[in-house]
C-alpha positions as CSV (number, residue, x, y, z in Angstrom):
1,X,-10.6,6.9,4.2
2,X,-7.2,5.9,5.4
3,X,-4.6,3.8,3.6
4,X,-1.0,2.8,4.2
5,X,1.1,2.3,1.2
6,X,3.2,-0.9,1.3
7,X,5.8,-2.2,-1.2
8,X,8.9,-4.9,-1.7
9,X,11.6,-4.1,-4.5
10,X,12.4,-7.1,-4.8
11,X,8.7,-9.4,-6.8
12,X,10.3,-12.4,-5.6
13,X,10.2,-11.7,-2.0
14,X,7.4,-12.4,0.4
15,X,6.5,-9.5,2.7
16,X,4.4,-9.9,5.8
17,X,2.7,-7.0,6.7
18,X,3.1,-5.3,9.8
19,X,-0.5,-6.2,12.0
20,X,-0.3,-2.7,13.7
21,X,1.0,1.1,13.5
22,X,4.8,1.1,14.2
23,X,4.8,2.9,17.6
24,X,2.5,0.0,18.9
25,X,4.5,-3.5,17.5
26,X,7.8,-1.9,16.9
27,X,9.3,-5.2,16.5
28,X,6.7,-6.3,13.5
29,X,8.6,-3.6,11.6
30,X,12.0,-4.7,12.1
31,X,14.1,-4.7,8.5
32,X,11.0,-2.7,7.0
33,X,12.9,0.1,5.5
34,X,10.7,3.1,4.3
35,X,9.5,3.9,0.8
36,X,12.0,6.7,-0.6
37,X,10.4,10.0,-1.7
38,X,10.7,8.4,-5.3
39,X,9.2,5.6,-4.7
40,X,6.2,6.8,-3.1
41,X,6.1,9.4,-5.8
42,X,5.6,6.7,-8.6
43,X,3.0,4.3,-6.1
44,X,1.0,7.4,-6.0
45,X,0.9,8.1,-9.8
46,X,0.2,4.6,-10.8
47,X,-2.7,4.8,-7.9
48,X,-3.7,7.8,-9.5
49,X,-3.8,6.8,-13.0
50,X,-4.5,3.1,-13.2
51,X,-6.1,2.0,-9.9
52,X,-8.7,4.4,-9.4
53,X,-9.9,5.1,-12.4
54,X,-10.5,1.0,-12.4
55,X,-12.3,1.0,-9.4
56,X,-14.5,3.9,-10.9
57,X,-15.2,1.4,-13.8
58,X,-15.5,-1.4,-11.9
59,X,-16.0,-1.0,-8.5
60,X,-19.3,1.0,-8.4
61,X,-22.5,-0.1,-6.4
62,X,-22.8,-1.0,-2.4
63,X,-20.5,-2.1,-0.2
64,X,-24.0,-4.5,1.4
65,X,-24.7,-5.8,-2.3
C-alpha cells in the first residue's frame, strides 16, 4: 500500500494537491511547506485510532463488489 499524507492548517483554505512526486513537477509544490514532525505525529494517531478502525467496520468486502 502506499499513501502520502496531505494537510492545510488553515480549514478555510483550498489546497490543490500536487499531480506527481516532487522531484518530477517541482513547480506543482511550490508554497507547499512540509508537515512538522508534530504534525505528522498527530495525522498518524488520529489515522490510527479513528480512521482505520472505521474502515475495519465499515469498509470490509471487495474492492469488484
Amino acid at each position: 500500500m502506499h499513501g502520502h499524507l496531505y494537510a492545510t492548517r488553515d480549514p478555510n483554505t483550498y489546497v490543490s494537491l500536487p499531480a506527481r512526486p516532487e522531484k518530477e513537477v517541482p513547480q506543482e509544490w511550490e508554497g507547499i511547506t512540509p508537515l512538522t514532525d508534530d504534525e505528522e505525529g498527530t495525522i498518524k494517531t488520529l489515522i490510527a485510532e479513528r480512521l482505520t478502525p472505521w474502515l475495519e467496520q465499515n469498509a470490509m468486502g471487495s474492492l469488484n463488489s
